[in-house]
C-alpha positions as CSV (number, residue, x, y, z in Angstrom):
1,X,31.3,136.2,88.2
2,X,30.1,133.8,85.7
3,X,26.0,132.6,86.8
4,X,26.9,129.4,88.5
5,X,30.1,130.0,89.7
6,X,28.5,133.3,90.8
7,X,25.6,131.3,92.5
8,X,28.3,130.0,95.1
9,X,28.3,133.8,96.0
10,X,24.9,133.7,97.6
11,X,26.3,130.8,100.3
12,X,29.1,132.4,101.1
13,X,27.2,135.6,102.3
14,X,25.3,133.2,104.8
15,X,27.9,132.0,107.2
16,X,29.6,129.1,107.7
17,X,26.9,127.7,109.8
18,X,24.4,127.8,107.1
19,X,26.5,127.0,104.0
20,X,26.6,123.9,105.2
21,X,22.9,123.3,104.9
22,X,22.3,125.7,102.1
23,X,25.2,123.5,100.3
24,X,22.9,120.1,100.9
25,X,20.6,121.3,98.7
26,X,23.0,121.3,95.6
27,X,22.7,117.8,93.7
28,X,26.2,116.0,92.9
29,X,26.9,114.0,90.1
30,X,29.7,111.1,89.4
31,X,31.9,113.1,87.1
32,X,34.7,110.5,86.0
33,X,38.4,111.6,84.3
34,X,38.4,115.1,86.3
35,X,41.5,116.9,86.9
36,X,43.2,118.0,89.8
37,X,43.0,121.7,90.0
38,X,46.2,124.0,90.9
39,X,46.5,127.1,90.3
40,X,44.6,127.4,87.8
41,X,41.2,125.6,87.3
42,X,38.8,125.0,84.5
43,X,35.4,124.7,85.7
44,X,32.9,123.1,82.7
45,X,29.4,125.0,82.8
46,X,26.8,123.4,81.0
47,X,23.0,124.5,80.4
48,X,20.8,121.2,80.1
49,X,17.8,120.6,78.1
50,X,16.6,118.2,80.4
51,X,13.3,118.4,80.7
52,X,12.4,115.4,82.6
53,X,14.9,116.9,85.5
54,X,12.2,119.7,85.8
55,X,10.8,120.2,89.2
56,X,8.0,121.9,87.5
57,X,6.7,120.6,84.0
58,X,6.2,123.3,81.7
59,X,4.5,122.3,78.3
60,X,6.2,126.0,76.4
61,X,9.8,123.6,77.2
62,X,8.4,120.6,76.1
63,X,6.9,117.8,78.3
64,X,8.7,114.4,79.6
65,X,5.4,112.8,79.6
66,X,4.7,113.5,76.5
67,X,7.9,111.8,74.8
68,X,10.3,115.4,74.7
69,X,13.0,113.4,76.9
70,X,16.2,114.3,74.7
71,X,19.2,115.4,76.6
72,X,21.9,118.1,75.0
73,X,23.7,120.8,76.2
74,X,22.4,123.8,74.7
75,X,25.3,125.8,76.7
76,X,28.4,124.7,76.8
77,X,30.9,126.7,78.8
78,X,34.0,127.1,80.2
79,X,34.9,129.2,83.4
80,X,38.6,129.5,83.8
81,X,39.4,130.9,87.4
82,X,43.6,131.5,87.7
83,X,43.9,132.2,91.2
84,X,48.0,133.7,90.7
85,X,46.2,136.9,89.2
86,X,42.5,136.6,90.0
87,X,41.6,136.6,86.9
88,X,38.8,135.2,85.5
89,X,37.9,134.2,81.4
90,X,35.0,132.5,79.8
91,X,35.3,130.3,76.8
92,X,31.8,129.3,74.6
93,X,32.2,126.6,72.9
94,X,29.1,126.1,70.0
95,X,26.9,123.8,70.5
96,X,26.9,122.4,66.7
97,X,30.6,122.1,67.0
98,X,31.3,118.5,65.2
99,X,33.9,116.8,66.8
100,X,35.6,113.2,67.1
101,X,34.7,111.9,70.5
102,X,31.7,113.9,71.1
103,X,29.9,109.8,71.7
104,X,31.3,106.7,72.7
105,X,30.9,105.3,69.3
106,X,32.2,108.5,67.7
107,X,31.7,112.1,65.9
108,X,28.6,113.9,66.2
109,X,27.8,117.1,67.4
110,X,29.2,118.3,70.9
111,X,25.6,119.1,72.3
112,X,24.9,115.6,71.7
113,X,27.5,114.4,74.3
114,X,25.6,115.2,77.1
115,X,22.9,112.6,76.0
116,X,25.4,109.9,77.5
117,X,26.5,111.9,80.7
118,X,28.7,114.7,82.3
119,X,31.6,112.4,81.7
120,X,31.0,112.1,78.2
121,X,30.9,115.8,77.8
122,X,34.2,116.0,79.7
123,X,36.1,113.5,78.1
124,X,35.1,115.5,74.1
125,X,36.4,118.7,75.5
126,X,39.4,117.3,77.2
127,X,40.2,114.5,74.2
128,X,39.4,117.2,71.1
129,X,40.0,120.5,72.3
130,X,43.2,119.9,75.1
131,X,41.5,121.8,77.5
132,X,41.9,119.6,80.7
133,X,38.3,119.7,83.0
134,X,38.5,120.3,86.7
135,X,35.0,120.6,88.2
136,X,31.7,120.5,86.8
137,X,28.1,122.7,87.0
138,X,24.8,121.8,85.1
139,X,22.2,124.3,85.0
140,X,18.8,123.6,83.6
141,X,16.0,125.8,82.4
142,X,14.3,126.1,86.0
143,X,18.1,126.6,87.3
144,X,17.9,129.9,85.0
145,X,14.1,130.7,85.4
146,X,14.4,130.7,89.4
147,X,17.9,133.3,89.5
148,X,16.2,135.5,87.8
149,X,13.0,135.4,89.7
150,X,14.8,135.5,92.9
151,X,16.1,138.8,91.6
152,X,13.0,139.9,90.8
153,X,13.1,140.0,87.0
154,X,15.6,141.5,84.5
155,X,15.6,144.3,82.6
156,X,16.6,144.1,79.2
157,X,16.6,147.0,76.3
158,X,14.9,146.0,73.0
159,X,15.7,148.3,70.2
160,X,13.5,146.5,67.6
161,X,10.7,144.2,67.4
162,X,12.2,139.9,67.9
163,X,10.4,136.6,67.6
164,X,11.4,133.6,67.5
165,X,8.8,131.1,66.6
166,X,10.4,128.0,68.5
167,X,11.7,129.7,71.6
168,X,8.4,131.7,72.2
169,X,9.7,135.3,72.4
170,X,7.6,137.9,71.1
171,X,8.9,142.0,71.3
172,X,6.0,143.7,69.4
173,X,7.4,147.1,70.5
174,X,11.1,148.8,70.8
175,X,11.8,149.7,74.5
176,X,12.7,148.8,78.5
177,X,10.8,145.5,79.3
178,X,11.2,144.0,82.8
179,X,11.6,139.8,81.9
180,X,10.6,137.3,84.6
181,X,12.2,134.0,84.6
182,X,10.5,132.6,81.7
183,X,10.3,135.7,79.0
184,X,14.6,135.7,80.1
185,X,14.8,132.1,79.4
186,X,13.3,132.9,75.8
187,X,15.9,135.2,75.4
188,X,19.1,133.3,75.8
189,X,17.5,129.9,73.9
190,X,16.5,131.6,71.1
191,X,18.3,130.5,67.8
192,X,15.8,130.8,65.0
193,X,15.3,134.9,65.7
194,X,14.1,137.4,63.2
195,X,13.5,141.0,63.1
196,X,11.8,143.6,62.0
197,X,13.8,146.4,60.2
198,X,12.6,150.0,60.4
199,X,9.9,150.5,57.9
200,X,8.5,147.1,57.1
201,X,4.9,145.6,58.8
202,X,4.2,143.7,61.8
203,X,4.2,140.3,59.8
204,X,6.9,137.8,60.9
205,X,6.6,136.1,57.7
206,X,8.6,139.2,55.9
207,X,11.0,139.5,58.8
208,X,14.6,138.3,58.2
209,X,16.2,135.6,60.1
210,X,19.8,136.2,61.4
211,X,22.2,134.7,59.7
212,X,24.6,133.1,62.7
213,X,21.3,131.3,65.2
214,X,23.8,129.0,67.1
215,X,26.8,131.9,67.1
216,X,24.4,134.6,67.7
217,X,22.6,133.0,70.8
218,X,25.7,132.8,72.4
219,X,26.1,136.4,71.9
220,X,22.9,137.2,73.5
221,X,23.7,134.9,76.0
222,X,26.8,136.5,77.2
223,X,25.4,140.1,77.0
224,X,22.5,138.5,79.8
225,X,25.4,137.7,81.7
226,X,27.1,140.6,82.1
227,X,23.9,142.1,83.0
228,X,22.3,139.8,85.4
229,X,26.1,140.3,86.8
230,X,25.4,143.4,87.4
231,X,22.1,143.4,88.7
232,X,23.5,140.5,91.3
233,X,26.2,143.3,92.2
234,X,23.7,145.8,92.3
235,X,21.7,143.9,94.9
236,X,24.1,144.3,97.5
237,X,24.5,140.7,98.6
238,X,24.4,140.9,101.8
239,X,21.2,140.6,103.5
240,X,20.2,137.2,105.1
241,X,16.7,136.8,104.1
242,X,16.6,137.8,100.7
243,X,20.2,135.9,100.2
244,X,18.7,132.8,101.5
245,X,15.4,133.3,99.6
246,X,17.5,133.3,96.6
247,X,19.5,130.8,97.4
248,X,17.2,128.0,98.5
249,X,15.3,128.6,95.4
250,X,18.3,128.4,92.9
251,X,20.7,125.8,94.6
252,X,17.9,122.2,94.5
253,X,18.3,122.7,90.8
254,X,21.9,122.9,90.4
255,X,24.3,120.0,89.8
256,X,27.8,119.5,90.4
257,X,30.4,116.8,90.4
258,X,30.7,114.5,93.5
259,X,34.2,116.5,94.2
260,X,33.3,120.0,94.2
261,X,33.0,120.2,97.9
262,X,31.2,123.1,99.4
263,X,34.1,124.4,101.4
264,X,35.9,124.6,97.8
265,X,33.3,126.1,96.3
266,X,33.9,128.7,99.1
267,X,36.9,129.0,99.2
268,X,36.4,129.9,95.0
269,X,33.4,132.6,95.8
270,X,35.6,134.5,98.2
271,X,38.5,134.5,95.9
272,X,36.9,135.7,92.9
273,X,34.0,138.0,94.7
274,X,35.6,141.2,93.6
275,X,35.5,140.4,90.3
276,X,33.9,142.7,88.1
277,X,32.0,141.3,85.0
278,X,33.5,144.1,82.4
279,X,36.8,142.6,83.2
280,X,35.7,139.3,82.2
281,X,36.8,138.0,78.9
282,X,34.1,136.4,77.0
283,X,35.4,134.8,74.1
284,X,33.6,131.5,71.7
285,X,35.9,129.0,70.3
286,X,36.2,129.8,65.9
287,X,34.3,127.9,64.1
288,X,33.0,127.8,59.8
289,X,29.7,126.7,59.5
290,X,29.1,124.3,56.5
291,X,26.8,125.3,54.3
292,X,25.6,122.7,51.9
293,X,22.4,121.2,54.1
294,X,22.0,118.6,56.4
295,X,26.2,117.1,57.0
296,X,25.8,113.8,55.9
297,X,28.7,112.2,57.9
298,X,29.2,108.1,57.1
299,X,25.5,107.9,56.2
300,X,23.9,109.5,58.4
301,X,22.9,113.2,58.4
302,X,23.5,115.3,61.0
303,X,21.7,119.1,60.4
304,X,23.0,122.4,60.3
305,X,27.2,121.8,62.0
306,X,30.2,123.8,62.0
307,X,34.0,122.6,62.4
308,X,36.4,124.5,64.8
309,X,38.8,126.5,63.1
310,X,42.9,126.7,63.4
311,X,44.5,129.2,64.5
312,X,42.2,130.8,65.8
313,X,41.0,127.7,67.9
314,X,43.9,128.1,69.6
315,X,44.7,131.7,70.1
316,X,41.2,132.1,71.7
317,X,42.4,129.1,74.3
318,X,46.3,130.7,74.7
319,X,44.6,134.3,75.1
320,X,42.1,133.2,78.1
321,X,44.2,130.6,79.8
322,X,47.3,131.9,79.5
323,X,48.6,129.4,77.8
324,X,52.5,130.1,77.0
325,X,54.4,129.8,73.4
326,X,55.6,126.1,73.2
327,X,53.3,125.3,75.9
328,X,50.3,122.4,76.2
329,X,46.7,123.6,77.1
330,X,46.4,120.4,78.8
331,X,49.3,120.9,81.3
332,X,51.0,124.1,80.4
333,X,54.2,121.7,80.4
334,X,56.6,122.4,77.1
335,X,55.3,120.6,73.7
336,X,57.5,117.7,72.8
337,X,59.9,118.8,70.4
338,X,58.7,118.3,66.5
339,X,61.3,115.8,65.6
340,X,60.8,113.0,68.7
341,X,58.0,111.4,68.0
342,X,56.9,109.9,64.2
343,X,53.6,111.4,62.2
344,X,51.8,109.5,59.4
345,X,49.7,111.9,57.1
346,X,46.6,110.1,55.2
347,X,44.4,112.0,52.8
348,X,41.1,111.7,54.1
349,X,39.9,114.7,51.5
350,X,39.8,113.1,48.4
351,X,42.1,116.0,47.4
352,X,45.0,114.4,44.7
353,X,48.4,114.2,46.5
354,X,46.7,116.3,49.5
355,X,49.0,113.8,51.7
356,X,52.0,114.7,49.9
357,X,51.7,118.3,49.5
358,X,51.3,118.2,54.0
359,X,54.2,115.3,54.4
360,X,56.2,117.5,52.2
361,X,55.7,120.9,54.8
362,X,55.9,119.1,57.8
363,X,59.1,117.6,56.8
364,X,60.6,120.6,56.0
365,X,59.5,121.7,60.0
366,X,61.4,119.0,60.7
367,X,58.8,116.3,61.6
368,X,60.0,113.2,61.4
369,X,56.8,112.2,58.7
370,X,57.2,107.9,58.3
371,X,54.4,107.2,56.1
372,X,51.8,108.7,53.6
373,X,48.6,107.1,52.6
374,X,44.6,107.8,51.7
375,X,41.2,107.0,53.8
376,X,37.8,106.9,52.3
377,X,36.0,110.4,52.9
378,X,33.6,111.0,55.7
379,X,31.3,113.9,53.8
380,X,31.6,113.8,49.7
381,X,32.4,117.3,50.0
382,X,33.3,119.1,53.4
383,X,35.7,116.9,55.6
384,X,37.5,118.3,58.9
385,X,41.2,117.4,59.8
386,X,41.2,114.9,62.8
387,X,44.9,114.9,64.2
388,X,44.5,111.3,65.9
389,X,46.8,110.0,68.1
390,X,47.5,107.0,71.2
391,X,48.4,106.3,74.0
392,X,46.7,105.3,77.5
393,X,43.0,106.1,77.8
394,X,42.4,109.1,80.4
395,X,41.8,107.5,84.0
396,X,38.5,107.4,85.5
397,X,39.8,109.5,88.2
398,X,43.7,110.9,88.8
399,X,45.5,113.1,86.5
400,X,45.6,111.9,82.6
401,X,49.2,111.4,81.3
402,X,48.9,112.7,77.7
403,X,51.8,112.8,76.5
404,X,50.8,111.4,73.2
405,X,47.9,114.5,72.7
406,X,51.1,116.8,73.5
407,X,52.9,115.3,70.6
408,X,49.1,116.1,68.6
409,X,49.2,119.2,69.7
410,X,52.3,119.4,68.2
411,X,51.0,118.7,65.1
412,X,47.7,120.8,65.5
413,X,49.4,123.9,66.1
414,X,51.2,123.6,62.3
415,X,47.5,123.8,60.7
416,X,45.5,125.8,59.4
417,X,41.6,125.4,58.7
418,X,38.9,123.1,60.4
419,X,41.1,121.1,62.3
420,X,40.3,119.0,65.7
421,X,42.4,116.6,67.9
422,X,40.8,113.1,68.5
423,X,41.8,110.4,70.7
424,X,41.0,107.0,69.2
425,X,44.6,104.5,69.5
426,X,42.6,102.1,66.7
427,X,42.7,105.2,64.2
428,X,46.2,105.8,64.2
429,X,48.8,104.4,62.2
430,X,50.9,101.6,63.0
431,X,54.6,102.7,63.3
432,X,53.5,106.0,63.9
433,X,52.3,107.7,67.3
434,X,50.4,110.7,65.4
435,X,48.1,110.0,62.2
436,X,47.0,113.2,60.4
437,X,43.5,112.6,58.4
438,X,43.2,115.5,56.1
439,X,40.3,117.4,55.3
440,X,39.3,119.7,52.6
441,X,40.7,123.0,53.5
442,X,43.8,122.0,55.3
443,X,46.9,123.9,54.6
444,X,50.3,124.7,57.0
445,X,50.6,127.7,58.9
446,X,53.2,130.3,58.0
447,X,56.7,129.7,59.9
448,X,55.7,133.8,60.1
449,X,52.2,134.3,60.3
450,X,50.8,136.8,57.8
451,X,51.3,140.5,58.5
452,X,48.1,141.3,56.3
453,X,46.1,138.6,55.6
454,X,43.9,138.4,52.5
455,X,40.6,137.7,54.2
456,X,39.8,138.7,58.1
457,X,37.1,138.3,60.3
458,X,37.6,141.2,62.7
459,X,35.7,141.7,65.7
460,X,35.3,145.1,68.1
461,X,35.5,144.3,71.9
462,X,34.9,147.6,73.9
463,X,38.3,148.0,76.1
464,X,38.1,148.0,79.6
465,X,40.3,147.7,82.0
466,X,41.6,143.5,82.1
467,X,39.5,142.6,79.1
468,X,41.5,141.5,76.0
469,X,41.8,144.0,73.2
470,X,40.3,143.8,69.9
471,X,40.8,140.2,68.3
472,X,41.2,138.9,64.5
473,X,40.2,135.4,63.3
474,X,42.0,134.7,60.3
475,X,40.8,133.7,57.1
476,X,42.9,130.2,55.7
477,X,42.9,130.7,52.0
478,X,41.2,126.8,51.8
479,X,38.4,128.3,53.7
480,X,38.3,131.4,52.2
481,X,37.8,130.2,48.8
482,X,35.6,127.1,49.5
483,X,31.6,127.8,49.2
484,X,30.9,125.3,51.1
485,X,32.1,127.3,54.2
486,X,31.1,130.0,55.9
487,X,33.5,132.8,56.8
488,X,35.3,132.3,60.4
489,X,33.1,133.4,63.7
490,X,35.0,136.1,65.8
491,X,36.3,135.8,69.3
492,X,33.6,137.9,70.5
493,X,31.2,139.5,68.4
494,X,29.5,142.9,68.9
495,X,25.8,143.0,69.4
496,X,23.7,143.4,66.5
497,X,21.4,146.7,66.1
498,X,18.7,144.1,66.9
499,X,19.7,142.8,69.6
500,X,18.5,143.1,73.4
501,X,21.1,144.8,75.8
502,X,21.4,146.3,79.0
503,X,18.2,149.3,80.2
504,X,19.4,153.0,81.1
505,X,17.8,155.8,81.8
506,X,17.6,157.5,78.4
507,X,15.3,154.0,77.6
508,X,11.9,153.8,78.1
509,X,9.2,151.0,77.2
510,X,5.8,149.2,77.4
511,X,7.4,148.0,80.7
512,X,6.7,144.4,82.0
513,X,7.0,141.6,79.4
């Protein structure tokens, strides 16, 4: 399974006798607006850049003494466990994805959530993205560092020579390297990597950068996964001293919410402990990068962003959580039909008659569209649609009622281009219990969705028994022919020729790294 879900593994192997203690070691955290798991449960993995939660300052990471004390999520992942078919998915979700309610006060970048808390964090995905939140597990760098030292190391292929200049790694040779904690750890943060193509000198200065660094991390990331899977597999878990070696140095620096109770925990493991990683859909949420610099956003600029992208937003969430047609991510109860509730439509693009044009197609859906109007632009240029809508703020704890993000999911599920759902009651119309604020690139969705589309991004997922096939992210024509965007990420994206990947025989190597 999925590394800290997968952690949970190494208790269960020790008895119930010792699960209990080996469970004490685990910190909890107050995790507010959770849901109440059924059948099948969402749990929100998150890797922390928390370096003042260190056990063991290390100045490569940054020191908390020395002023590095910011707080993001530089993973941000979510395990879907559906215990009818033992199945078990993984959804990415970028960690420059710009979103609504990533803060309190408002949009910023979803990394940046976990600056004001794991209930921050929980609240963005559940408000913006509809995916409802049922347990939460923070990792942090040691987290990482100490699995794979339990394991004794990791063995990862390098085909070329990498560096990356902020996240230390260094490959000067093609070949089989065994990776301690720390070298692994550069592997999965690095986002600024370039290589060396065949041919050209040792001199990082000539070396290209890859084009994708936030996109293309998670790739990497993903490939570690389904190795250090493996290897865990490989181990034989099973044996009481080396389990408990491994667990008592893994579990102190794990966090979960105050709810996730050990016996559930076990109760998950020894469900899901058959699973075998090559089943295991691994898909990222779709997203366009914008390319035009730092996204200036109401004044202030915000770096290198990306927006999520419709439909293929939410095909990636149908496809792993088996969401049905006509159905809400949040509940899996039946959308609200299009006609009962009222929309308002505001151009928030700067487009002329933008608000028309989508008034005019939604009516035709049969949407019951009341008003029309305009709103001052966010970005000069590059704007996301924010579907806003009402309704009762999500309850510190018990299930959420959201009825009024079913009738915005509604709504979402008509568009097509950067689009996002955003709770905020004071940014929806009055007289209306949906307000659409347009962006640049938004358009409708066929009533029958393109047999050919002009422009595809197609990604190649090798089949395997369980896994889902082959996916396409489709190309809007807005986005397509707007420079100011970058073409649509795939569901799951191939490795690169330069990228590390699992050892076999046939590769040999310098050795230790």
């Amino acid at each position: 399974m999925i590394l800290g879900v997968a952690l949970v593994l190494l208790v269960v192997t020790l008895g119930v006798a010792d699960y209990i203690y080996l469970g004490s070691l685990i910190h909890h955290t107050e995790v507010k607006g959770l849901q109440t798991a059924g059948e099948k449960e969402n749990i929100l993995l998150v890797g922390s850049t928390d370096r003042c939660a260190l056990k063991h300052q290390n100045v490569a990471y940054g020191l908390c003494s020395q002023g590095v004390t910011g707080v993001n999520s530089d993973i941000v992942m979510i395990v879907h466990l559906d215990l009818g078919t033992h199945r078990v998915s993984l959804l990415s979700i970028a960690r420059d994805t710009f979103i609504p309610n990533a803060r309190h006060e408002g949009a910023n970048k979803i990394d940046a959530a976990l600056y004001q808390g794991p209930t921050q964090l929980a609240a963005a995905i559940q408000e913006d993205f509809g995916i409802p939140i049922n347990h939460y597990i923070e990792l942090n760098f040691d987290t990482f560092a100490n699995v794979v030292d339990a394991l004794g190391g990791i063995r990862l292929y390098f085909p070329m020579p990498v560096f990356d200049a902020e996240s230390g790694l260094n490959i000067r040779h093609p070949g089989c390297y065994l990776l301690n904690g720390y070298h692994a750890l550069q592997v999965v943060r690095a986002r600024h990597l370039q290589y060396q193509p065949a041919g050209t000198p040792y001199a990082h200065s000539t070396w290209p950068q890859e084009a994708q660094s936030d996109i293309a991390r998670i790739r990497r990331t993903h490939e570690f996964l389904r190795i250090l899977a493996k290897q865990v597999a490989s181990r034989g878990i099973g044996n009481f001293s080396t389990d408990q070696s491994i667990a008592t140095s893994v579990l102190p620096s794990l966090t979960v919410d105050n709810g996730f109770s050990e016996s559930h925990m076990v109760a998950l493991a020894e469900a899901f402990a058959t699973t075998a990683i090559d089943n295991v859909p691994q898909f990222t949420y779709p997203v366009v990068t914008v390319e035009v610099g730092s996204y200036l956003y109401k004044g202030y600029y915000y770096g290198d962003i990306e927006f999520p992208l419709q439909p293929g937003g939410y095909n990636a969430v149908d496809a792993i959580f088996g969401v049905k047609p006509g159905q809400s991510t949040f509940s899996y109860s039946q959308l609200p039909h299009v006609g009962s509730f009222r929309v308002a439509v505001e151009n928030g693009s700067g487009v002329s008659g933008q608000a028309g044009v989508v008034a005019k197609g939604l009516t035709s859906r049969g949407f019951d569209v009341v008003a029309t109007g305009d709103r001052t632009p966010v970005n000069p240029k590059e704007n996301e649609t924010i579907v806003w809508y009402g309704g009762p703020p999500p309850p510190s704890s018990g299930n959420w009622d959201a009825s009024a993000q079913a009738e915005a999911e509604q709504v979402m599920r008509q568009i097509q281009g950067p689009a996002v759902m955003g709770y905020n009651p004071a940014m929806v119309q009055p007289g209306s219990s949906v307000t659409i604020e347009t962006g640049n690139d938004i358009s409708l969705r066929p009533i029958t969705a393109p047999t050919s589309p002009t422009s595809t991004t197609t990604t190649t997922v090798k089949a395997s028994p369980g896994t889902v096939t082959p996916t396409t992210v489709y190309d809007p024509p807005g986005v397509s022919g707007d420079n100011g965007l970058g073409q649509p990420t795939a569901l799951a994206q191939p490795l690169q020729p330069w990228d590390p990947r699992s050892c076999n025989a046939s590769f040999t190597g310098p050795g230790t790294y």
